[in-house]
N, C-alpha and C positions, 0 to 999 in steps of 0.2 A: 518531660523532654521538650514539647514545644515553648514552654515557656521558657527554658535556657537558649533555644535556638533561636527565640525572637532576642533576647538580651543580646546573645552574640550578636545577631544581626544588626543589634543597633549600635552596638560598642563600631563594628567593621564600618557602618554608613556613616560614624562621626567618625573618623580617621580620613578617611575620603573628603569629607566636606573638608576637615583643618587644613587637608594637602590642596586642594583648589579655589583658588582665591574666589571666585567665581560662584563656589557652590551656595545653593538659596535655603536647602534642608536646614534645618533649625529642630533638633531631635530633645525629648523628653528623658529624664532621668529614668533608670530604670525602675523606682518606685514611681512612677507616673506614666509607665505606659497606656496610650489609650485604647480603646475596646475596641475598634476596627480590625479588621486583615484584609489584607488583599497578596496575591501574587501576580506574577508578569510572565507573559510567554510571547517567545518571536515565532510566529508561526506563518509568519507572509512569505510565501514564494518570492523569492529573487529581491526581496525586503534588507535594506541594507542593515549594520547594526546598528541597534539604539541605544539609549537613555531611557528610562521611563521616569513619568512627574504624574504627580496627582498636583492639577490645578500648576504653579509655577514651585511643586516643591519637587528636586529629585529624589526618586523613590531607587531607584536600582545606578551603580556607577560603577567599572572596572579599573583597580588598580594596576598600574604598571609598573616594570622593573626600577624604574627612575622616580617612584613617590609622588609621582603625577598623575592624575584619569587617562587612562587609555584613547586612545579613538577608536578602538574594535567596537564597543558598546557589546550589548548581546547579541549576538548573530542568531542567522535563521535556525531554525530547530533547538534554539536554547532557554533556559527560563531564568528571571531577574533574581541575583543575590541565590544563583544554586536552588530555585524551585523553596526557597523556604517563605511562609507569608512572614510580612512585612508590618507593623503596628500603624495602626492614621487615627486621628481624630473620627470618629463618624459624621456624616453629612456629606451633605452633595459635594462632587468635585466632575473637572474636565479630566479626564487622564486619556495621555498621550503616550505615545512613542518618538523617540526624536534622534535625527542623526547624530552616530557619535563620533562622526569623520569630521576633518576640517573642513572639508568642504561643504557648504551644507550645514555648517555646526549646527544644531538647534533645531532646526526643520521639527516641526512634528509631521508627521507620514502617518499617525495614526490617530483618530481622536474619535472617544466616545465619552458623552456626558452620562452622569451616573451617580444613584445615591448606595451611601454603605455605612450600614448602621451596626449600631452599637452590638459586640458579643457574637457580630455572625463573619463569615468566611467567602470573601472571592478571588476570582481567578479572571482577570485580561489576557486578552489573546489578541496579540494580529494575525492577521488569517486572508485566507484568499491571495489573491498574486498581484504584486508590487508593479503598480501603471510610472513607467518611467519618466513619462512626459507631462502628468499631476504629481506625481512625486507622493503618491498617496495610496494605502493599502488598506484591506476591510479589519475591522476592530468591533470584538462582541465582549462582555461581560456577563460569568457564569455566577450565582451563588453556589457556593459548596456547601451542603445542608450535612455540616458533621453533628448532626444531633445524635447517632450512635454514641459519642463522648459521655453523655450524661448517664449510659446506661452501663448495668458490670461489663468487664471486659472478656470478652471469649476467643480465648488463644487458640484456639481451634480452628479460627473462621477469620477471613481477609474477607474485607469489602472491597466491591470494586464496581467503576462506573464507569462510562464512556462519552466522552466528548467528541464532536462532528466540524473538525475544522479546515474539509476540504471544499471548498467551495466549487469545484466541476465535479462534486460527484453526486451521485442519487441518494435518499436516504442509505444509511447503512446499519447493520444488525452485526452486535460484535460477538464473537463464542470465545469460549476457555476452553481447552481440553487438557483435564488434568495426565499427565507425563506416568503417572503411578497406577492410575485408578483406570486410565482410560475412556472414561465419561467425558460428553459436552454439553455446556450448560450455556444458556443464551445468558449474555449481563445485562439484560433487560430489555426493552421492546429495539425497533427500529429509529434511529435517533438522524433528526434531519439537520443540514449545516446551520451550523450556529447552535447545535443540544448540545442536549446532555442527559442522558440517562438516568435512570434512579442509580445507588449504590444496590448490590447484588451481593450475596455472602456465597464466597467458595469455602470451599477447605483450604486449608493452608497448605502450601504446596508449591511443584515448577508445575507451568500452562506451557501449552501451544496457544496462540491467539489467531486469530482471521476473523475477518471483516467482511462481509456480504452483504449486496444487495436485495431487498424483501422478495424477488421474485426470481431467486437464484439461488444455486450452489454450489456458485463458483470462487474463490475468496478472490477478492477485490485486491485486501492485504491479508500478507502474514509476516508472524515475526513468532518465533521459536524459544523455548527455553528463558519465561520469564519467572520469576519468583516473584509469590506474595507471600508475607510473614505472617504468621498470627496474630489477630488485635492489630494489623495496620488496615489504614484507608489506602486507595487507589486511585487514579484517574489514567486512562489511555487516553490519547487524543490522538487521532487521526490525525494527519497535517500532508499537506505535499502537491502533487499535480496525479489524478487518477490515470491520465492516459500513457505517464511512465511505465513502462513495461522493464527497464534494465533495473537491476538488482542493484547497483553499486553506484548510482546518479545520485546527486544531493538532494533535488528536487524530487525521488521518487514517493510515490506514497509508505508513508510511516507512520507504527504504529508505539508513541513516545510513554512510557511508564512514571508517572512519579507519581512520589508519596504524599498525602493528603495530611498523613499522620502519623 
């Protein structure tokens, strides 16, 4: 399944580049995709949307109704090409985030140097909140250590792991409680901003999730009636401003589910 969703994926980012004159990606046949992945996530408070590039190649672009790139780029709480990774060469790159407004075209707003090698999996993140007057937001890269893959598969059991992309808040400790079973189980220790958790095996099931500080039991976040499938990966991430208290605020703190696998 992941290997059709990287194809698709590359079939959709060559149609994008043919439709903008502009665009610099330069994409491999699908019998030569190379051994990297990576994904992209907007997760900077009040972070306008982007582009993403590894080094000056567009990695993530939004088509629009008129067969042009968008300017929306990925908005805040969203992830590049729909959360699926993305094929690269291995080897060092810059990867950015960049505005995908006119004003501003190009801006990168986000920039971490970074190596990604051959057969392994990661995840970029903006994170932390969007300084209007540097035009500049915090950026970390995760590896996603999907080595469960190599082993049989146990449809019984969803992995899951937690990423910490609030940057005002204290470490944080994420729970499941399974909807059925009634059990809660920690997805692994207390994870500080900018972690990331080990993957953790539930049952496969609906959760309640919350999020808590290590000298607390009060949930920081919650977010209700999640499903993990049998034999998938997971990732939560935290994102947002901790000191939101309203339920229904863009910026509150959120806790965002996508598939690893």
């Amino acid at each position: 399944m992941t290997r059709y969703r990287i194809r698709a994926a590359l079939v959709c980012a060559a149609l994008l580049a043919a439709c903008e004159k502009n665009a610099v990606q330069v994409l491999p046949t699908a019998e030569t995709i190379p051994g990297g992945r990576v994904k992209f996530f907007n997760f900077g408070v009040n972070a306008p949307g982007v582009n993403f590039y590894a080094n000056n190649m567009k990695m993530t672009a939004i088509l629009s109704g008129t067969g042009q790139e968008a300017t929306t780029g990925v908005a805040y709480g969203g992830a590049g090409n729909g959360g699926v990774y993305l094929a690269i060469v291995p080897g060092a790159y810059t990867l950015t985030g960049r505005i995908a407004a006119t004003v501003d075209k190009d801006l990168p707003v986000a920039t971490i140097a970074t190596t990604l090698d051959d057969g392994k999996y990661y995840s970029y993140y903006m994170s932390g909140f969007y300084n209007t007057t540097t035009k500049t937001v915090d950026a970390f890269v995760l590896e996603d250590p999907l080595s469960v893959q190599s082993q049989p598969i146990n449809y019984g059991l969803a992995y899951v792991r937690f990423v910490h992309a609030i940057s005002n808040a204290s470490p944080l400790t994420l729970y499941a409680r399974n909807t059925v079973l009634l059990d809660t189980t920690a997805v692994g220790a207390a994870v500080t901003y900018k972690g990331a958790g080990t993957f953790t095996a539930l049952p496969a099931g609906v959760y309640d999730l919350f999020a808590r500080y290590t000298d607390s039991t009060t949930n920081k976040i919650a977010r209700t009636g999640v499903s993990f499938l049998g034999g998938r990966m997971y990732t939560v991430g935290a994102r947002g401003d901790i000191t939101i208290v309203s339920t229904t605020a863009t910026n509150r703190p959120f806790l965002d589910n996508t598939a690893n696998r």
